[in-house]
NUPA-767469 format. One line per field, with one value per residue: residue number from 1; residue in three letters; y, x, z of N, C-alpha, C, O, CB in turn. Coordinates in Angstrom, 1 decimal. Atoms other than C-alpha are relative to their C-alpha. Glycine has a CB too. Layout:
BEGIN
pos [NUM | ...]
code [ALA | ...]
n_v [Y | ...]
n_u [X | ...]
n_w [Z | ...]
ca_v [Y | ...]
ca_u [X | ...]
ca_w [Z | ...]
c_v [Y | ...]
c_u [X | ...]
c_w [Z | ...]
o_v [Y | ...]
o_u [X | ...]
o_w [Z | ...]
cb_v [Y | ...]
cb_u [X | ...]
cb_w [Z | ...]
REM end
This chain:
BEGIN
pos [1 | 2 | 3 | 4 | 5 | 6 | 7 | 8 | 9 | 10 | 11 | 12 | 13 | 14 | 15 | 16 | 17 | 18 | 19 | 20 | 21 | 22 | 23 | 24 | 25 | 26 | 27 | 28 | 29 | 30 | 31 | 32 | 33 | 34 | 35 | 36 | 37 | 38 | 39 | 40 | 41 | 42 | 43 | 44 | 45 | 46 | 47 | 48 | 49 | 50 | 51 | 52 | 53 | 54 | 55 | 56 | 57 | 58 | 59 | 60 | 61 | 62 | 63 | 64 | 65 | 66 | 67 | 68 | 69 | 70 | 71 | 72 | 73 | 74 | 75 | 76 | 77 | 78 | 79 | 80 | 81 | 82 | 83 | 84 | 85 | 86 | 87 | 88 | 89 | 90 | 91 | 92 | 93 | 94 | 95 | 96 | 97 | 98 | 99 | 100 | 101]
code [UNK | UNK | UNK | UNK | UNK | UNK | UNK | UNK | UNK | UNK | UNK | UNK | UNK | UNK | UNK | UNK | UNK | UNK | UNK | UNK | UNK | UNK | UNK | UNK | UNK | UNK | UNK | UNK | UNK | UNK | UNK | UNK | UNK | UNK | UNK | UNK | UNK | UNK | UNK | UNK | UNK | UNK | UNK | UNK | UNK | UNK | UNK | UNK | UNK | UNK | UNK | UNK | UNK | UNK | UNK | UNK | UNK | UNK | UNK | UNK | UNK | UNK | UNK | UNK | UNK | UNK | UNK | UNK | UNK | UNK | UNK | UNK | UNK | UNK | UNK | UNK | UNK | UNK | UNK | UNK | UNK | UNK | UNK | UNK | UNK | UNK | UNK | UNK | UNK | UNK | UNK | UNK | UNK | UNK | UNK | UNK | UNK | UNK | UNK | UNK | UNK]
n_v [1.2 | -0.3 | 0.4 | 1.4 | 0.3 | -0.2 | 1.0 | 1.4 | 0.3 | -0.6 | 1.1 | 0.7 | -0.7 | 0.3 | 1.5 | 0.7 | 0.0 | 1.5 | 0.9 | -0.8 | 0.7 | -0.9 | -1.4 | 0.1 | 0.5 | -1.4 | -0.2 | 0.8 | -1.8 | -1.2 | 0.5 | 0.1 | -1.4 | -1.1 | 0.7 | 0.1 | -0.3 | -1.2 | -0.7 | 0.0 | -1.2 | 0.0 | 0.6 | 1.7 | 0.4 | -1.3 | 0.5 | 0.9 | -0.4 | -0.6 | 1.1 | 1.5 | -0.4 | 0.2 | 1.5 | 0.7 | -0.3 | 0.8 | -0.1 | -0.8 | -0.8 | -1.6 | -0.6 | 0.0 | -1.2 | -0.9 | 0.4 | 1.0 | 0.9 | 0.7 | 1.1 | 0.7 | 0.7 | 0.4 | 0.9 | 0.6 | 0.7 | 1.0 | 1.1 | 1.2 | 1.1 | 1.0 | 1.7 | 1.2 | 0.7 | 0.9 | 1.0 | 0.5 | -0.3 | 0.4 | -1.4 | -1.0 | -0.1 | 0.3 | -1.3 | 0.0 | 0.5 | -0.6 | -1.9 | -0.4 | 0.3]
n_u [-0.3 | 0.3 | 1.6 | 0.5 | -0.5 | 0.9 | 1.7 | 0.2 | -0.4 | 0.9 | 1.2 | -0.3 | 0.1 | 1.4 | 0.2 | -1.3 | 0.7 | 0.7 | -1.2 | -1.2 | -0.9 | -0.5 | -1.0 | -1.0 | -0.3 | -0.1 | -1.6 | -0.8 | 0.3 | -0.7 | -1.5 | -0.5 | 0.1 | -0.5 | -1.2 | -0.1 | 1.7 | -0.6 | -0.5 | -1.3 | -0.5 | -0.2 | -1.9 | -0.7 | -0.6 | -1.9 | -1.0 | -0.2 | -0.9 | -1.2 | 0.0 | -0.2 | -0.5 | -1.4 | 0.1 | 0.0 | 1.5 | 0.5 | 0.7 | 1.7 | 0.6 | -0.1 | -1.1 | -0.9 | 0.2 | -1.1 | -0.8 | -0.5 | 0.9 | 0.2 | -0.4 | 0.5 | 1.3 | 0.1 | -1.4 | 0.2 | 1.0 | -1.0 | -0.7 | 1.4 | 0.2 | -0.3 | -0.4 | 1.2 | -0.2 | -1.3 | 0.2 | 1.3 | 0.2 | 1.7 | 1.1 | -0.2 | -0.2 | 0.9 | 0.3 | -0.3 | 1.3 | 2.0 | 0.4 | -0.1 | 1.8]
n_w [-0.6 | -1.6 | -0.7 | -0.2 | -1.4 | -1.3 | 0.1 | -0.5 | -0.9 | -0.5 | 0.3 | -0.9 | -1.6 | -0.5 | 0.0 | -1.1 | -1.2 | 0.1 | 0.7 | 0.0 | 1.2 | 0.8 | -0.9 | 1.1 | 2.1 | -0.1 | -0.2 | 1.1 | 1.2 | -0.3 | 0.2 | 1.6 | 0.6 | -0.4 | 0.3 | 1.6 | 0.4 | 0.2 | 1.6 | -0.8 | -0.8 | -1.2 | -0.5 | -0.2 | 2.0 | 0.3 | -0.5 | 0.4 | 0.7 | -0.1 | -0.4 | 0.7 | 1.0 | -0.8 | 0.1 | 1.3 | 0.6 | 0.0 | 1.4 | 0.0 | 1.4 | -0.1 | 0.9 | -0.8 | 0.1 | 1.2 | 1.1 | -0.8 | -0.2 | 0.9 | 0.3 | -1.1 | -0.1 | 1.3 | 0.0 | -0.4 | 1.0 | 1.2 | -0.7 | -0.1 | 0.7 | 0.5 | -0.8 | 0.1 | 1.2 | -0.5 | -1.8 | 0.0 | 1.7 | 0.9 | -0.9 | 0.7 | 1.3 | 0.3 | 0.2 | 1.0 | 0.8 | 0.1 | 0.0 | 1.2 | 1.3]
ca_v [9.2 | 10.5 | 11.0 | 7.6 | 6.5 | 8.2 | 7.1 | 3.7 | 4.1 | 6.1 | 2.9 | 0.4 | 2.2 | 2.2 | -1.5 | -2.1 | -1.4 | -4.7 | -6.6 | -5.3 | -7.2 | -4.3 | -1.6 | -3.3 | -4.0 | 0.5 | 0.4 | -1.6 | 1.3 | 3.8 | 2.2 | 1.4 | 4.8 | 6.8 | 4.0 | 3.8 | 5.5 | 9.5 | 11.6 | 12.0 | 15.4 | 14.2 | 14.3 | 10.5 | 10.7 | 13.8 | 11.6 | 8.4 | 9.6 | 11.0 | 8.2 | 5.6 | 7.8 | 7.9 | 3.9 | 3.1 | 3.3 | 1.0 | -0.3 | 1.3 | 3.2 | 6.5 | 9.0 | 9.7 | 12.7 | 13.5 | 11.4 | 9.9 | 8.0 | 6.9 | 5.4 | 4.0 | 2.4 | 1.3 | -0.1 | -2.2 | -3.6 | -4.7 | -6.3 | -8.5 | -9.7 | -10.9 | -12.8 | -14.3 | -15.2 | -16.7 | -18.4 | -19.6 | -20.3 | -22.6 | -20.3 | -17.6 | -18.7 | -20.1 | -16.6 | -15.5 | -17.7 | -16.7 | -12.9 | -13.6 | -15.2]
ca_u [-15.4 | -15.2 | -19.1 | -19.6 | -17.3 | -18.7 | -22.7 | -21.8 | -19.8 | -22.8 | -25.4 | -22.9 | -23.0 | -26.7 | -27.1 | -24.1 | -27.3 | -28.7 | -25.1 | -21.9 | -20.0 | -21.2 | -19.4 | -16.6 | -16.9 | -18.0 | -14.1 | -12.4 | -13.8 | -13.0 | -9.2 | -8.7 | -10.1 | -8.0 | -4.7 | -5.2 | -8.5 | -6.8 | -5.9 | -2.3 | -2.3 | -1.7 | 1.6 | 1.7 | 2.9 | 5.6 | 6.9 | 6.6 | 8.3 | 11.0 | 11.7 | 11.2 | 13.6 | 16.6 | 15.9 | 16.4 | 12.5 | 10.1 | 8.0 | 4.7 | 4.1 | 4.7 | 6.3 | 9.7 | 11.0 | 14.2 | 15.7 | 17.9 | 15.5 | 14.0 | 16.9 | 17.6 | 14.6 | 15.0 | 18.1 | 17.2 | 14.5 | 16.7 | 19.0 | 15.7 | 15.0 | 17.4 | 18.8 | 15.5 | 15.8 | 19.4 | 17.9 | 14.6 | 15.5 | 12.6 | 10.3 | 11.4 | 11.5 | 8.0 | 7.2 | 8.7 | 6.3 | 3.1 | 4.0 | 4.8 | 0.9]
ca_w [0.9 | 4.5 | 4.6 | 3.7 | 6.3 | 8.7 | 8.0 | 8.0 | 11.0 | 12.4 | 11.1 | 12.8 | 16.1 | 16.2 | 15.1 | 17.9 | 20.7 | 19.6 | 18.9 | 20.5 | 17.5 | 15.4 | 17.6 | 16.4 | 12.8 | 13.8 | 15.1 | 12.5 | 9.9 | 11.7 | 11.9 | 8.2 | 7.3 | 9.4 | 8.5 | 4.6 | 3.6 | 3.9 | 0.5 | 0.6 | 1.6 | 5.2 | 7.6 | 7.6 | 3.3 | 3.9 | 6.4 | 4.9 | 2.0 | 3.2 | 5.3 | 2.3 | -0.2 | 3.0 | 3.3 | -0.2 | -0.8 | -1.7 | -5.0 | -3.6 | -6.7 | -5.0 | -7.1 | -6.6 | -5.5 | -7.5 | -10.3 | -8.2 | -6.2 | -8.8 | -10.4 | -7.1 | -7.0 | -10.7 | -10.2 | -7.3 | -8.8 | -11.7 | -9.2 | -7.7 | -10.9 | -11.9 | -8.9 | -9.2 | -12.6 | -11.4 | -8.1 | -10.1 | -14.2 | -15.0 | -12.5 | -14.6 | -18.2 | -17.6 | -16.6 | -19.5 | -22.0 | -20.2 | -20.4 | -24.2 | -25.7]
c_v [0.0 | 0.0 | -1.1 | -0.8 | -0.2 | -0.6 | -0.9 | -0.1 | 0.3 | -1.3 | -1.6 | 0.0 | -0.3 | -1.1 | -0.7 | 0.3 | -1.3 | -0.6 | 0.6 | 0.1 | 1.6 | 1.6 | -0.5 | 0.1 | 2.2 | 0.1 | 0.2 | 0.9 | 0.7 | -0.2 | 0.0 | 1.1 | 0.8 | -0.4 | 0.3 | 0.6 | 1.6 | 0.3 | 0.0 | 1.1 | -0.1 | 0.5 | -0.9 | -0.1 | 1.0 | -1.2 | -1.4 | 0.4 | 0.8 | -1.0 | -1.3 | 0.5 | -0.3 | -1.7 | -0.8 | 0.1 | -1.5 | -0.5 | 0.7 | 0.5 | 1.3 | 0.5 | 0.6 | 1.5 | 0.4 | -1.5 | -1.0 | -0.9 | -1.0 | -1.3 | -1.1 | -1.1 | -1.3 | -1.2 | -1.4 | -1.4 | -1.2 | -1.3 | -1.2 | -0.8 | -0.9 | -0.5 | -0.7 | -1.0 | -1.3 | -1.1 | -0.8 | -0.2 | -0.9 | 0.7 | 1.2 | 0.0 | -0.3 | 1.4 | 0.9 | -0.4 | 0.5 | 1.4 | 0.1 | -0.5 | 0.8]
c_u [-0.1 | -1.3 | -0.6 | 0.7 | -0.5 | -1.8 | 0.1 | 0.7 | -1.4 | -1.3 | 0.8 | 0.1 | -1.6 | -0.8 | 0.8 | -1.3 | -0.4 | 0.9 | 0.9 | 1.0 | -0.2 | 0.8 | 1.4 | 0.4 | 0.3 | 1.7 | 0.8 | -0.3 | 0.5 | 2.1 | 0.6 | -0.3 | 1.4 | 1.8 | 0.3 | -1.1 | 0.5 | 0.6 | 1.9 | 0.6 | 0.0 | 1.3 | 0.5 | 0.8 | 1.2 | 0.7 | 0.5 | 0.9 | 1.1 | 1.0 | 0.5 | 1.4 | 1.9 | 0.0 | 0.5 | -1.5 | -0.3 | -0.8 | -1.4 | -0.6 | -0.3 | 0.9 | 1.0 | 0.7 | 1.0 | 0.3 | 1.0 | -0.2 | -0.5 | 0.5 | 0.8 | -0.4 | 0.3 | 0.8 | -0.3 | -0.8 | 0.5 | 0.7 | -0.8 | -0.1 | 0.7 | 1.2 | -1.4 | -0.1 | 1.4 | -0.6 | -1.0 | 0.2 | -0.7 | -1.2 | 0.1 | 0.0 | -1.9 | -0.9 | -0.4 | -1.1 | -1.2 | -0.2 | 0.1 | -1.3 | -0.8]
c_w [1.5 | 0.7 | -0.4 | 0.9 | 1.3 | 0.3 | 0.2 | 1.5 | 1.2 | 0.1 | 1.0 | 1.5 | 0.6 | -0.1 | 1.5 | 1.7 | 0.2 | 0.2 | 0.3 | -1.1 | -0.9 | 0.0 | -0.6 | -1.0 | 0.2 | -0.2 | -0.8 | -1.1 | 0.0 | -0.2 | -1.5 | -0.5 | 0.1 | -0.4 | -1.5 | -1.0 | -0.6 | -1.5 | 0.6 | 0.2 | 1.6 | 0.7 | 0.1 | -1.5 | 0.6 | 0.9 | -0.4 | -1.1 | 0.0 | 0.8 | -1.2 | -1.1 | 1.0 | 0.0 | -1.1 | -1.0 | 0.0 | -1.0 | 0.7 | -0.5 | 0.3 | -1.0 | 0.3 | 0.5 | -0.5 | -0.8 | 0.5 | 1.1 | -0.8 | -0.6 | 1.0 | 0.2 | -1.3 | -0.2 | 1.0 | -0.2 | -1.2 | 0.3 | 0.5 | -1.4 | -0.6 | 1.0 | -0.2 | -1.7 | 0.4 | 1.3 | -0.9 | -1.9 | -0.5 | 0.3 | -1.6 | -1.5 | -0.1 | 0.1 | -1.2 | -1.5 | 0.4 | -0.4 | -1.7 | -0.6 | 0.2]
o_v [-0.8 | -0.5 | -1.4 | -1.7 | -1.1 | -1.4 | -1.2 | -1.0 | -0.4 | -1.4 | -2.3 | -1.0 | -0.9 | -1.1 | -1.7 | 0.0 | -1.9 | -1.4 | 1.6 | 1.0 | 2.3 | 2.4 | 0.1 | 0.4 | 2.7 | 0.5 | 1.2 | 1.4 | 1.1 | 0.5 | 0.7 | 1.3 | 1.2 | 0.5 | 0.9 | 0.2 | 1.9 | -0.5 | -0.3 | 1.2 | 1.0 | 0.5 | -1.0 | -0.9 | 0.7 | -1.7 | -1.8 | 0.2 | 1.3 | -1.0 | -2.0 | -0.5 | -0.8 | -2.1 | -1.9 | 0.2 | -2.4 | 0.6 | 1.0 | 0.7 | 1.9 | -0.1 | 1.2 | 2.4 | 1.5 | -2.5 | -2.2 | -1.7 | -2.2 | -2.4 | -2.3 | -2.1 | -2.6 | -2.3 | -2.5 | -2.6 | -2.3 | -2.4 | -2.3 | -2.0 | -2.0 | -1.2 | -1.9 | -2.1 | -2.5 | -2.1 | -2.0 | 0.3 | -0.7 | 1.2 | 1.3 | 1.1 | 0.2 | 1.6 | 1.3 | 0.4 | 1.0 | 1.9 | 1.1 | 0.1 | 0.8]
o_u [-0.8 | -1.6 | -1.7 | 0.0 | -0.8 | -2.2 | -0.7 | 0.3 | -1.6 | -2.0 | 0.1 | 0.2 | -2.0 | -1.9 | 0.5 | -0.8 | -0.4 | 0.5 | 1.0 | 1.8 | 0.8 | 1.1 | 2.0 | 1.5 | 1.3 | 2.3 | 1.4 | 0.6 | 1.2 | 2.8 | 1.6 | 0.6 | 2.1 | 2.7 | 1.3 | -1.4 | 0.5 | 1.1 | 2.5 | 1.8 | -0.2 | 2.3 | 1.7 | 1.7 | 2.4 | 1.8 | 1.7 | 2.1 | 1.6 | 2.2 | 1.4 | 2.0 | 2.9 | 0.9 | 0.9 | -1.6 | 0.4 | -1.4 | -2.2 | -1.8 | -1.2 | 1.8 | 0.7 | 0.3 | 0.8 | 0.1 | 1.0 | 0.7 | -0.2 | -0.1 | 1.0 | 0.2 | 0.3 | 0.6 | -0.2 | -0.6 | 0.2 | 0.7 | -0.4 | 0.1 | 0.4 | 2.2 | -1.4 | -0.3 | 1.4 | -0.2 | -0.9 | -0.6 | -1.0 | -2.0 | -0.7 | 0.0 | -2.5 | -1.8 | -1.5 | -1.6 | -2.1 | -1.3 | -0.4 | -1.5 | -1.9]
o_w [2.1 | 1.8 | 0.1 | 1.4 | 2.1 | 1.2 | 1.1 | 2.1 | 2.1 | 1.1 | 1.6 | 2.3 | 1.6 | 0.5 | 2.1 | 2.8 | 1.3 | 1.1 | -0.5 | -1.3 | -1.2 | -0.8 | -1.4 | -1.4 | -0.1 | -1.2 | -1.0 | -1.7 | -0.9 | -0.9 | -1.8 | -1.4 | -0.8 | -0.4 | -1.9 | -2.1 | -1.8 | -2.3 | 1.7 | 0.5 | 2.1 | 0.0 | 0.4 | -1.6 | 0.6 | 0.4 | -0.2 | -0.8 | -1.0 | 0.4 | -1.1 | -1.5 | 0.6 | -0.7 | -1.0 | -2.2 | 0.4 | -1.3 | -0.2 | -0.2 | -0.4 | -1.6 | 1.3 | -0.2 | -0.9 | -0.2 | 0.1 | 1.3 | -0.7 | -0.8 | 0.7 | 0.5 | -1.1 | -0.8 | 0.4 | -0.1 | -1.5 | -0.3 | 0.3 | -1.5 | -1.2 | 0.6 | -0.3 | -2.0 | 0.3 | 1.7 | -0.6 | -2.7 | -1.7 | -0.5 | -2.5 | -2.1 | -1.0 | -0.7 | -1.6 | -2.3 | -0.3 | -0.8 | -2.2 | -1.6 | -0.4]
cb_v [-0.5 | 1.2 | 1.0 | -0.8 | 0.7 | 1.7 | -0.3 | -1.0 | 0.7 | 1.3 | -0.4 | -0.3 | 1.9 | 0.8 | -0.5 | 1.4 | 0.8 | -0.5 | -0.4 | -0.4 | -1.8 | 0.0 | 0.1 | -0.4 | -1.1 | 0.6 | -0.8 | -1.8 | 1.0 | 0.2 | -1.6 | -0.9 | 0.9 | 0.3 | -1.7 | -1.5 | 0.0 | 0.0 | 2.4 | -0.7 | 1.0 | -0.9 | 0.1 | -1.6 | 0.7 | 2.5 | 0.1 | -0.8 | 0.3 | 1.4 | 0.0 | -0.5 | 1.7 | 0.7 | -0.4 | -1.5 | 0.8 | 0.1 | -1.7 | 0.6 | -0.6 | 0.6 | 0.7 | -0.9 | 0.6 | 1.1 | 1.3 | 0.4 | 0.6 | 0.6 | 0.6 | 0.4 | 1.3 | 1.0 | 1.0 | 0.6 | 1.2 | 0.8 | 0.6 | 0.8 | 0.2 | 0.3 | 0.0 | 1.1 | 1.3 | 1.2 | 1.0 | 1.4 | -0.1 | -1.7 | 1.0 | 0.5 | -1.2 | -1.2 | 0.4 | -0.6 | -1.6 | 0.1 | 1.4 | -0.5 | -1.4]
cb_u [1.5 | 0.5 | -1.0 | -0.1 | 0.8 | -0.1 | -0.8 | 0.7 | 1.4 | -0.1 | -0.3 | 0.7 | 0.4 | -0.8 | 0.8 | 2.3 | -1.0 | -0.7 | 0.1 | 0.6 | -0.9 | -0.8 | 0.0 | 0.2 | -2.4 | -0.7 | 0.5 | -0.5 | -0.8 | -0.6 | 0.2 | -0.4 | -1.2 | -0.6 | -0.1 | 0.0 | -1.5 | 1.1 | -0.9 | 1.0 | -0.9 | -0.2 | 0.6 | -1.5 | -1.2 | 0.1 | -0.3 | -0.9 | -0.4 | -0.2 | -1.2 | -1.7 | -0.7 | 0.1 | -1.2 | 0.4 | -0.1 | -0.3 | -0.2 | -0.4 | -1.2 | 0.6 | -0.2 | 0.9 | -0.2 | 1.8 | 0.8 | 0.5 | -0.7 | 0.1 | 0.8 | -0.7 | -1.5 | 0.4 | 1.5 | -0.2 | -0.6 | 1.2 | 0.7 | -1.7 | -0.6 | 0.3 | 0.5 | -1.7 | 0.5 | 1.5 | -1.0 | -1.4 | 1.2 | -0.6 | 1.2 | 0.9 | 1.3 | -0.3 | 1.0 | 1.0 | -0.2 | -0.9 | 1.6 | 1.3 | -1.1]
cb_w [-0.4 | 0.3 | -0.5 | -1.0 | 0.3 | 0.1 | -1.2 | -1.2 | 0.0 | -0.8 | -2.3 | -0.5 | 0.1 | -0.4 | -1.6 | 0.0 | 0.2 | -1.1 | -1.4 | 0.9 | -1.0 | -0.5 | 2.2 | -0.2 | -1.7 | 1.6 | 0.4 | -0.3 | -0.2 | 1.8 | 0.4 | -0.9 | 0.8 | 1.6 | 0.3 | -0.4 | 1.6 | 0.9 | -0.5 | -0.5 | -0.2 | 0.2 | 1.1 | 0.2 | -2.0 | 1.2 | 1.1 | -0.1 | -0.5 | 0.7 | 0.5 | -1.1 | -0.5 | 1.9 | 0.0 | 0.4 | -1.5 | 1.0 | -1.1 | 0.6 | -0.7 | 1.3 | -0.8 | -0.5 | 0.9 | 0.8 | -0.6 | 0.3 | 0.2 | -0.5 | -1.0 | 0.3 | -0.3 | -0.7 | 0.6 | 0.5 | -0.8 | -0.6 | 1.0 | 0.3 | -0.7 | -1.4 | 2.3 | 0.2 | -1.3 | 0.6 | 1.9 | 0.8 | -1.0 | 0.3 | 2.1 | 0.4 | -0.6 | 0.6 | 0.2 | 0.3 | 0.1 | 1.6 | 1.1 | -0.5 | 0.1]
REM end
């Protein structure tokens, strides 16, 4: 994934002599690569996750790191749906019907 990153960042740089615009778009690649693009063997995940687990956490569909997180998480979750069910009961029943055909 990284060496196609880079190529195209490399083909938008040398298009960007003609068109500064595409030195940007180059940029904007480079940015989201280096933001959300990474494996999650980085230092930005140890720390985000350690972070999200003291917070309470977050549904992001990381995995959790003990049991108690988890249920945590689990629980929270539980508690959302169903004030939303209580805040929203035609919202939620019609829900309900679509998730059931």
């Amino acid at each position: 994934m990284g060496t196609i990153v880079i190529s195209g960042t490399v083909v938008l740089v040398v298009l960007g002599f003609g068109n500064h615009v595409w030195w940007l778009a180059a940029v904007a690649v480079l940015f989201l690569y280096v933001q959300y693009g990474r494996d999650s063997t980085s230092s930005t995940s140890s720390t985000s996750s350690t972070s999200s687990t003291s917070s309470g956490g977050s549904s992001s569909g990381s995995t959790p790191s003990s049991y108690r997180a988890y249920r945590d998480r689990r629980d929270k979750q539980a508690k959302w749906e169903r004030r939303y069910q209580r805040e929203r009961p035609l919202e939620s029943r019609r829900q309900a019907r679509e998730k059931s055909k």
